[in-house]
N, C-alpha and C positions, 0 to 999 in steps of 0.2 A: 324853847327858843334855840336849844342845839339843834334840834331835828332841822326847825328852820332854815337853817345858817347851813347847814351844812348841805338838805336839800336845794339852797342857792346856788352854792357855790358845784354839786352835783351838775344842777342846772346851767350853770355857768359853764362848764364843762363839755359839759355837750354842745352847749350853742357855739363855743369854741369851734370844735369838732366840725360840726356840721358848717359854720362858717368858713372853717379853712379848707373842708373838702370842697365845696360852692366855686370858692376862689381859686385852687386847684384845677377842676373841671372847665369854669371858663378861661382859665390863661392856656389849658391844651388847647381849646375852640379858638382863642387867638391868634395862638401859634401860628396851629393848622391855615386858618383863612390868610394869612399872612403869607406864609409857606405858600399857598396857594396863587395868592395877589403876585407875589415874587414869579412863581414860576409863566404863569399867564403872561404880565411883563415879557419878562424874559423871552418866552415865544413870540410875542408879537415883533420883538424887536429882530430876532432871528428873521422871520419871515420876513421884515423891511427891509433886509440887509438883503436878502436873499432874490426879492425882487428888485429891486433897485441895480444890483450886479447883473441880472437878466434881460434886465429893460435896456442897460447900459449896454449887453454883447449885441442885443438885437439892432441896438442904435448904430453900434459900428458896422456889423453886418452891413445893414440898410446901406447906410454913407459909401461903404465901399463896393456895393455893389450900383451904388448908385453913379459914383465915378469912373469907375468902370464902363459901366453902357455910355455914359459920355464921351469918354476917350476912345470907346470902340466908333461910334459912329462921325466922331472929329475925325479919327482913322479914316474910316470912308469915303467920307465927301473929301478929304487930302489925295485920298488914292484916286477918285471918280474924276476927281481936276484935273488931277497931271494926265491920269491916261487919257481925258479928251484934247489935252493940252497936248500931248507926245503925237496923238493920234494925227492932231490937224497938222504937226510940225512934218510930219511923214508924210502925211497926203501931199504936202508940197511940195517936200523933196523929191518924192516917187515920181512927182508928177514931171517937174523939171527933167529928171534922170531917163524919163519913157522919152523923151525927143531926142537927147542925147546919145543915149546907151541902149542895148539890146535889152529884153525883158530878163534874162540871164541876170545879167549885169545889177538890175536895180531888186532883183530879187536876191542875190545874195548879200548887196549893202544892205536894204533890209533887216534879213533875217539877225544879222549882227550886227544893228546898231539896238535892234529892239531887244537881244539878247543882253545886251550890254549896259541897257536901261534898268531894262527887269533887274540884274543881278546889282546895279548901282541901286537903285529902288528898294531892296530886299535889305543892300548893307545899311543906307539913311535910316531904314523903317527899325533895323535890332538897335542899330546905335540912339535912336530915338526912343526906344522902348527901351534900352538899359540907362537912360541918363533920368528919363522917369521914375525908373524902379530906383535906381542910389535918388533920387530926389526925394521919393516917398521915404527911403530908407532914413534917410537924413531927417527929416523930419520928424518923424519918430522918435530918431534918438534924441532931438531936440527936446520932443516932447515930454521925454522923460525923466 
């Protein structure tokens, strides 16, 4: 009956043993996929971050190039008006001033009243492109 008892408790021993090695082995196998789980995560959410910031420069990009060709082209047909608009204002004058005045005469009023437009023209158009730009500017720091 010692031999017994003691081979039990021998027994006992081992299956200890072999149970806490068991249980050892699978908690590193948890660890690990865990560690693993985590880090997965973790990159995915990197790469949403990552795309999301991307998506977003592209978006402003876009907007601002998008108002841009707008403003360029409202530019244009502004500018194509007035100069049909100066154009016909001159045809008239010119026309008046050839019964009047020698050709001399309505070619040098002319030359500088159109000089005069242009460089009035040139000064509305920066003053209009810099109240834009503080406009956008302004906005911005609004936005922020």
């Amino acid at each position: 009956e010692k031999m017994n008892e003691a081979a039990t408790i021998i027994s006992r021993h081992i299956q200890s043993f072999v149970a806490q090695k068991n249980f050892t082995r699978k908690k590193r196998a948890i660890v690990t996929i865990q560690s693993g789980a985590r880090s997965m995560f973790a990159r995915k959410l990197f790469n949403f971050k990552r795309n999301t910031r991307a998506a977003t420069r592209i978006q402003t990009m876009y907007r601002g190039h998008r108002a841009s060709a707008a403003y360029k082209k409202q530019k244009r047909s502004a500018v194509r008006i007035q100069s049909s608009f100066r154009g016909m204002k001159a045809r008239a004058a010119a026309h008046g001033l050839r019964r009047e005045r020698s050709a001399l005469m309505v070619q040098r009023s002319w030359r500088g009243a159109r000089e005069r437009k242009a460089f009035l023209q040139d000064k509305r158009s920066v003053n209009k492109v810099k109240a834009l730009w503080r406009a956008k500017k302004a906005k911005q720091e609004l936005r922020k």
